[in-house]
C-alpha positions as CSV (number, residue, x, y, z in Angstrom):
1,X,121.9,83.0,104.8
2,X,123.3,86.4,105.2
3,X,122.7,88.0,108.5
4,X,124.3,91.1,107.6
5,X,121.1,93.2,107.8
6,X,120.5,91.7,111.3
7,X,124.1,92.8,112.6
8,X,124.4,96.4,110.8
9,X,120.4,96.9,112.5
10,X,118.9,97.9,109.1
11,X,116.8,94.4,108.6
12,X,116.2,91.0,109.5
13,X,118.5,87.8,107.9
14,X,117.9,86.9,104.7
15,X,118.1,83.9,102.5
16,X,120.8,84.1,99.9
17,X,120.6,81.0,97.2
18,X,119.4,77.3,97.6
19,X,121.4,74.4,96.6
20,X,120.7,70.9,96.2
21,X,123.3,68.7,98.9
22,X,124.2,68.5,102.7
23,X,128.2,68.3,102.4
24,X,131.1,70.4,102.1
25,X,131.5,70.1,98.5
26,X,127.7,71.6,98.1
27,X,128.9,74.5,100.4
28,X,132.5,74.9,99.2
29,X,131.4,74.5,95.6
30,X,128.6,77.6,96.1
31,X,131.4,79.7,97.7
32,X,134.0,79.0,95.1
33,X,131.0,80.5,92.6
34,X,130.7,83.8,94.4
35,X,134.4,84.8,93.6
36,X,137.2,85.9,95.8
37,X,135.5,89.4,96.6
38,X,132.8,87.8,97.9
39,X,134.3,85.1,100.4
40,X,137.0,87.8,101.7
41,X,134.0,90.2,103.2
42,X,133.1,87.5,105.0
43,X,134.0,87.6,108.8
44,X,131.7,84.7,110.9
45,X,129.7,82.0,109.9
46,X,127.5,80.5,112.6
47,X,126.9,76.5,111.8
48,X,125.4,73.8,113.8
49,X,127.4,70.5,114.2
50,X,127.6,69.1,111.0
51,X,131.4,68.8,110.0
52,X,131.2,68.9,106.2
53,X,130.1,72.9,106.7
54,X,133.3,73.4,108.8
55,X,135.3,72.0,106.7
56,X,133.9,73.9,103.5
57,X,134.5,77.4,105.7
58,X,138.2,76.1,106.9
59,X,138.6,75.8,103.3
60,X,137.5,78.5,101.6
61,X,136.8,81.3,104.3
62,X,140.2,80.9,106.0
63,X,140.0,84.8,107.0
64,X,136.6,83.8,108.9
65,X,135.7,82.9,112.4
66,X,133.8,79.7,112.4
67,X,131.1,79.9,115.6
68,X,128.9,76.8,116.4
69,X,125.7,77.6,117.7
70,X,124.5,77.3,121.1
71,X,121.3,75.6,119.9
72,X,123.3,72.7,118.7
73,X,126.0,72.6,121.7
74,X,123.0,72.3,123.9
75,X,121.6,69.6,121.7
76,X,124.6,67.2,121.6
77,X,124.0,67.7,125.4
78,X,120.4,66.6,125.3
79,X,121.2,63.7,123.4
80,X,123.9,62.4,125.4
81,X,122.5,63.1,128.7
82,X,119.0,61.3,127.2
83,X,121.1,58.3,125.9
84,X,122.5,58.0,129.5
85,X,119.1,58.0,131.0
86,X,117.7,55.6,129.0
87,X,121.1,53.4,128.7
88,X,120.6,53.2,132.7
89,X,116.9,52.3,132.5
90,X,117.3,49.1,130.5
91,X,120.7,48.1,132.5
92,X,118.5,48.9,136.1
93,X,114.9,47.9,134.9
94,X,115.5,45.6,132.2
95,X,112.4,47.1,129.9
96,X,112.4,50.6,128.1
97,X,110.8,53.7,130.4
98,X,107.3,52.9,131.6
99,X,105.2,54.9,134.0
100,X,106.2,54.6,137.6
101,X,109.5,54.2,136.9
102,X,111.9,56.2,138.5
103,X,114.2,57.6,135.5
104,X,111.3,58.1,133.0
105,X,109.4,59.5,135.6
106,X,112.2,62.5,135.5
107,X,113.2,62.7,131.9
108,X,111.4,66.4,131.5
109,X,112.9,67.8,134.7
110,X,116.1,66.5,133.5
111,X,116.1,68.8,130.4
112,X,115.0,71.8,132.8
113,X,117.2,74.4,133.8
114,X,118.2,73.9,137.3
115,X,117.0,77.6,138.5
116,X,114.0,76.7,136.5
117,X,113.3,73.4,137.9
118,X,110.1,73.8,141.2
119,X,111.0,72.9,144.7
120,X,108.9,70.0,144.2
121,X,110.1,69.0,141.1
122,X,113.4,69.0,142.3
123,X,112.7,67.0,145.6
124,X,112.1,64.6,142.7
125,X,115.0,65.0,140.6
126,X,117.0,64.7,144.3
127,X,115.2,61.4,144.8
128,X,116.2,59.9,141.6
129,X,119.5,60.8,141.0
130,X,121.0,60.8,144.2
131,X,120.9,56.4,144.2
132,X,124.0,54.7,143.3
133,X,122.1,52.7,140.5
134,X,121.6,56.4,138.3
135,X,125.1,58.0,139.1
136,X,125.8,57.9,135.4
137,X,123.3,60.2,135.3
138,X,123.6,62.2,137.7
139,X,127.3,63.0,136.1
140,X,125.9,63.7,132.8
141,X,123.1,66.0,134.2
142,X,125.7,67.9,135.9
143,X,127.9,68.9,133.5
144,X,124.6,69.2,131.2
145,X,123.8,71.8,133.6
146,X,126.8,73.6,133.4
147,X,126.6,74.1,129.9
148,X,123.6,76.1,130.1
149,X,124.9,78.6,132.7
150,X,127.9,78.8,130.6
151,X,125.5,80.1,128.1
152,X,123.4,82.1,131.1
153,X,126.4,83.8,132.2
154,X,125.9,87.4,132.6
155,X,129.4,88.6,130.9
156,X,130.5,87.2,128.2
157,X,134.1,86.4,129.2
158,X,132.3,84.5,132.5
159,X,130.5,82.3,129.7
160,X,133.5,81.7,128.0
161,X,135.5,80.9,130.8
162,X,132.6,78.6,131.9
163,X,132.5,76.5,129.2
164,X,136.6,76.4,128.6
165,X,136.5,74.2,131.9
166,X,133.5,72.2,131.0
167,X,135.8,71.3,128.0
168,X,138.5,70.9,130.1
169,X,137.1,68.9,132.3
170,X,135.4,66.4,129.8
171,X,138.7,66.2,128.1
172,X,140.4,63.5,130.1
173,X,140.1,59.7,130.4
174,X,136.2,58.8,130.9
175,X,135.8,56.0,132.5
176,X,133.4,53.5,130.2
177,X,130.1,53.7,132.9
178,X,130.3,57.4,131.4
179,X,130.4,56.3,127.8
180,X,128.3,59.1,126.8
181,X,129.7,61.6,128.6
182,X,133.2,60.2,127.1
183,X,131.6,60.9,123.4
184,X,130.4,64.4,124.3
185,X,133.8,65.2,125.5
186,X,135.5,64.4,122.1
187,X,133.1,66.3,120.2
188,X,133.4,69.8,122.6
189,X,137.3,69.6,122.6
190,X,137.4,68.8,118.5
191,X,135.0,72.1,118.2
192,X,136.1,74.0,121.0
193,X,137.4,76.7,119.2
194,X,133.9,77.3,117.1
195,X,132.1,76.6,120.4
196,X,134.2,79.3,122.9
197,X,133.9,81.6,119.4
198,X,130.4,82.2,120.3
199,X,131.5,84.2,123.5
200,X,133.6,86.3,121.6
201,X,131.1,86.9,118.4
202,X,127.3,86.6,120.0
203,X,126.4,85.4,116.6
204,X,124.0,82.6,116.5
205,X,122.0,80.5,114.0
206,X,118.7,81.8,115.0
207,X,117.6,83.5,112.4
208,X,118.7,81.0,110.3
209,X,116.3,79.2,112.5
210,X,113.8,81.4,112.2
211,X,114.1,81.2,107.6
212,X,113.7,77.4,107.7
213,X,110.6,78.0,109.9
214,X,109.6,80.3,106.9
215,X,110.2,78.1,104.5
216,X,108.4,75.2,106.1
217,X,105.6,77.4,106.2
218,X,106.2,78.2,102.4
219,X,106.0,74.5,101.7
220,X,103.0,73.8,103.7
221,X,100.8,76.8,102.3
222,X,101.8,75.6,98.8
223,X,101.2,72.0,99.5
224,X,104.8,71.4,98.2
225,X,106.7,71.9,95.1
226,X,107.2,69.8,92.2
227,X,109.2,72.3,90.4
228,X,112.4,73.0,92.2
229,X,113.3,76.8,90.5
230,X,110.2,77.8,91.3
231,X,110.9,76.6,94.6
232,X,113.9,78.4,94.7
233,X,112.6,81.6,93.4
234,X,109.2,81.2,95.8
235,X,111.8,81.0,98.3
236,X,113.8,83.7,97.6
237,X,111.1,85.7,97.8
238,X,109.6,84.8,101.0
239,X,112.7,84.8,102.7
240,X,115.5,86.7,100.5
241,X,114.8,90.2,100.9
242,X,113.3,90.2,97.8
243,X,109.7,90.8,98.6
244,X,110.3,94.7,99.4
245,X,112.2,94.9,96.0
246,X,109.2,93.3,94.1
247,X,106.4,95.8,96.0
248,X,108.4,99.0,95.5
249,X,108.4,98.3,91.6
């Protein structure tokens, strides 16, 4: 994806090639192919958390700044902090989340933004949380929370700063009630430098976000592909910039 366009304000992202493979061979091998002119114009590439695409642009892009989107940060949180919850359901309850019970009866106001969250729906949240039995995740909620007003900081360097201690923080000896908490510290402090790069770049995968949507739609209007160049070209036309080129012909 080039987002070029998007950054200079003279168009939206667009898709550049398709190639089979998830890994950083698939990646570095595609960048290798585009030639040394190429890779050196490039300045930031915005990933999510899959470590094959880091290492591809440590690799070959060593003049670029590597960002990790603040989709994906706040996703590893999600997961963590809903592995937490539903670690503690079976260790208090003995049976997966049913209706009535206190934890599952939260799990959507858990995900809410605290200033989001209603007075009543926090009364609730209060309720659950504050008991000894759910202080796991009360601890994971918390520091859940402070990643997204790291994100929801007003400046920049108040984000930044924000989420440096969150790292910080989570980057000491866990104890093992906190085991997921423990794994989401590893992963910030092993990608801390992509993650904090987001303060200083503001790039995100969004629209990259916003091609796949594309592209799903592309799938689902053709009722798939069977061919995959004329995948690939379909594609590159829906989403590559190349659909103004084609009409002004």
């Amino acid at each position: 994806m080039d987002l070029t366009p998007l950054v200079d304000g003279v168009g939206s992202a667009r898709l550049l090639d398709m190639v089979p493979g998830r890994s950083a061979d698939a990646f570095g091998d595609w960048l290798d192919a585009r030639g040394g002119t190429f890779r050196h114009r490039i300045r930031v590439v915005t990933m999510d958390g899959f470590t094959g695409y880091a290492k591809a642009a440590t690799q070959h892009l060593t003049q670029a700044r590597q960002v990790m989107d603040p989709f994906h940060v706040v996703h590893l949180a999600i997961d963590k902090l809903t592995a937490c919850r539903q670690r503690v359901q079976n260790e208090t309850m003995g049976h997966r989340g049913r209706s009535g019970d206190p934890l599952y009866g939260i799990r959507r106001i858990l995900l809410t933004r605290k200033s989001l969250v209603t007075p009543a729906n926090a009364v609730k949240l209060d309720d659950v949380l504050t008991s000894q039995a759910h202080l796991a995740v009360q601890v994971t909620w918390h520091f859940y929370q402070e990643i997204l007003a790291a994100y929801q900081a007003d400046r920049p360097r108040d984000g930044k700063l924000r989420m440096f201690k969150v790292i910080k923080a989570l980057h000491v000896k866990i104890p093992n009630d906190l085991r997921e908490l423990r794994v989401l510290g590893q992963t910030l402090w092993r990608r801390r430098a992509d993650i904090l790069a987001y303060f200083d770049t503001g790039a995100s995968n969004g629209p990259v976000e916003n091609i796949n949507g594309k592209l799903e739609h592309l799938r689902g209007i053709a009722l798939g592909f069977r061919n995959k160049a004329n995948y690939i070209l379909r594609s590159l036309i829906h989403s590559g910039g190349l659909r103004e080129a084609i009409n002004a012909l």
